[in-house]
N, C-alpha and C positions, 0 to 999 in steps of 0.2 A: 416903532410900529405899535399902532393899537391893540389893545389884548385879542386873542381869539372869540368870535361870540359879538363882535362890537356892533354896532348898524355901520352897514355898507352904503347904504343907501344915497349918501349926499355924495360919495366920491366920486369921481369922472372916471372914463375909460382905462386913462394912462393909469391913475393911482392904483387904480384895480390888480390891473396886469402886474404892476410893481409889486404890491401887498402879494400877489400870487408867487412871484419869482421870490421874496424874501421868506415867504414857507406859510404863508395863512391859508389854512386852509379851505375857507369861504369864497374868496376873494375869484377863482375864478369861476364857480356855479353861480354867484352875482352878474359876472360878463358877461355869461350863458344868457341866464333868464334874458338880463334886458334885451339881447341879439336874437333869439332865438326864431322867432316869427320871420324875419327876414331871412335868416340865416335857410330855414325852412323852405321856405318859398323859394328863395332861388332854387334850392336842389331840387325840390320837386319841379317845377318848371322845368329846368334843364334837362331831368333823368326821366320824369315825366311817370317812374312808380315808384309807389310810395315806397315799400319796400327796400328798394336801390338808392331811392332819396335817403331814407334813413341811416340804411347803412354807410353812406357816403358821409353824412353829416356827424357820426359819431366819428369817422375815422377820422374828417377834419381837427372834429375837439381834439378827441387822442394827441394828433398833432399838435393843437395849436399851444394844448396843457402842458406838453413834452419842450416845443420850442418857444415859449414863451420869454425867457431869458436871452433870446438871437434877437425880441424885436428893435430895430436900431429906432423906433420914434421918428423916421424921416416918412410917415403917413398916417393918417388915422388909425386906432387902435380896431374898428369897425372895417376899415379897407382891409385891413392886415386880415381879418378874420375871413372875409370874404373872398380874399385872396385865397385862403387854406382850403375854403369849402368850395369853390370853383376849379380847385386844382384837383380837389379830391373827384369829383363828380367826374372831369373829365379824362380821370387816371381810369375809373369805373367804366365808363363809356370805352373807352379803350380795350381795356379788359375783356368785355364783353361782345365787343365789337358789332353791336346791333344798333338797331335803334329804337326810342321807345313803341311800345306795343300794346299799350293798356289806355283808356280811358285817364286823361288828367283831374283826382278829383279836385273839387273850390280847397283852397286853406282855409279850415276851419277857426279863423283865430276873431281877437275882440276888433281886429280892422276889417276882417270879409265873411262875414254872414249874409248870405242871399236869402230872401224874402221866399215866401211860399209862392207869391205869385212870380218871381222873376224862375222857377227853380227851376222848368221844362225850359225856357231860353235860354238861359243859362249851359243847365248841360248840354244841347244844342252846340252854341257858340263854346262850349270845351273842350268836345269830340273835335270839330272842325281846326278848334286849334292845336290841337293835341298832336292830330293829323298832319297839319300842314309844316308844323315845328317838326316832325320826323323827317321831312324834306332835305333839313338844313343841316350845313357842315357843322361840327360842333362849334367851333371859334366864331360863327354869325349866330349860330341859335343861342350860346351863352351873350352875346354882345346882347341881342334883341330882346332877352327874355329879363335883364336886366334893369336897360335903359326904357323899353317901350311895353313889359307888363308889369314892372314891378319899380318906374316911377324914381331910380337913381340916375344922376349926373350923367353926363359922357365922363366930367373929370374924375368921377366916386367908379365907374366904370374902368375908365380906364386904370386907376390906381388899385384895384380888385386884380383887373386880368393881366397888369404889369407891362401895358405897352401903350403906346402913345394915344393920345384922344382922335388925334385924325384916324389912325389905327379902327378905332371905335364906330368913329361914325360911319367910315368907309365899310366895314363890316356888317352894320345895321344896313344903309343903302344897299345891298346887296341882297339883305335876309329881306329887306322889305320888299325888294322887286322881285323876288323870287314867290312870296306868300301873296303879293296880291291877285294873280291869276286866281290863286287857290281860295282865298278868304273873300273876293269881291262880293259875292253874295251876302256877306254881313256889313260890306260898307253902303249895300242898297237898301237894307233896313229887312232882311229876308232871311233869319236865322236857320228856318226849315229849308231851303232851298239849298238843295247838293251845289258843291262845283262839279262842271263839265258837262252839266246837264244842256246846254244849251239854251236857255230860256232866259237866262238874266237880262237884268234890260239895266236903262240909266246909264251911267259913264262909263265908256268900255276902254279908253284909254287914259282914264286916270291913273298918277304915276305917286299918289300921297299915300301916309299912312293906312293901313288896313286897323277899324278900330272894332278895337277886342277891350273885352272888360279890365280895367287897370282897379290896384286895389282904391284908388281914387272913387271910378266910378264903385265900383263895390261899396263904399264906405257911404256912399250919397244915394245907395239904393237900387241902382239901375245900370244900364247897359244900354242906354239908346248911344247910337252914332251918331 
């Protein structure tokens, strides 16, 4: 093993976590940093305050620095993590047995900076989805929050939440037909328009994705559907 102190930097996932389990002490606040932004945004997403997000997310690491030496290498070192911070979240949610109740704010990181002029549509379209994701059971709001805000696999998905990919999809199709009633108003280009207002116009029974800002659009500046 390389001395204490050495540059991390070129090693991959696996040798990371390895160097950690053999006693270096760097080796797993390197895993951290590079994961940390995703790692972040799913919890917040799912728990939906920041607060409950963080706490959820430290308990993960706790875990994942503790059982480090159990990972058997049969998935990505990234799934495995996200495994630990989705389990965590919804040990918390359980816990708590509520649902979220605060404003979701943007993740503030170098992939999702919202512009001065996107900032009122924006928070807009994050109340509303803030909202309509407290609708959802946890096992569809963690699927959906995953795969359709934050831009992973069904297979990176499903290997996070440890069940099969049709599992995944199955669960997203459900969280979607459940949120479109609720978020249609944003797929007609109308961010300030409540749902259940009565007044939306355009496709009333369109059965596709509800589009909400993904760090994709985030990263290209915008949020048009």
């Amino acid at each position: 093993m390389p001395p204490q102190g050495a540059d991390l930097t070129p090693l991959d996932d696996r040798a990371l976590l390895a160097r950690h389990v053999e006693g270096d002490g760097d080796a797993f606040g390197e895993l951290f940093r590079r994961h940390r932004d995703r790692l972040w945004a799913v919890a917040l997403r799912t728990l939906g305050d920041p607060e409950d997000a963080a706490d959820a997310l430290q308990d993960a690491m706790i875990s994942a620095y503790r059982a480090a030496g159990s990972f058997r290498g049969d998935s990505a070192v990234t799934t495995w993590l996200h495994r630990v911070v989705v389990n965590a979240c919804l040990d918390r949610m359980r816990r708590r047995g509520s649902r979220p109740t605060v404003p979701l704010p943007e993740v503030e990181t170098e992939y999702a900076r919202p512009t001065v002029t996107d900032e009122i549509t924006n928070t807009d379209l994050r109340l509303a989805l803030q909202s309509a994701l407290a609708t959802l059971p946890e096992e569809q709001r963690v699927a959906l929050v995953m795969v359709d805000l934050e831009g992973y696999s069904v297979d990176e998905t499903a290997g996070a939440l440890g069940v099969a990919p049709g599992t995944v999809k199955s669960r997203c199709a459900r969280a979607r037909a459940k949120l479109l009633p609720l978020l249609r108003h944003l797929r007609e280009g109308n961010p300030a328009q409540s749902p259940g207002n009565g007044e939306s116009t355009g496709n009333q029974g369109g059965t596709g994705r509800v589009k909400v800002p993904t760090r994709q659009d985030r990263r290209e500046g915008g949020t048009a559907g």
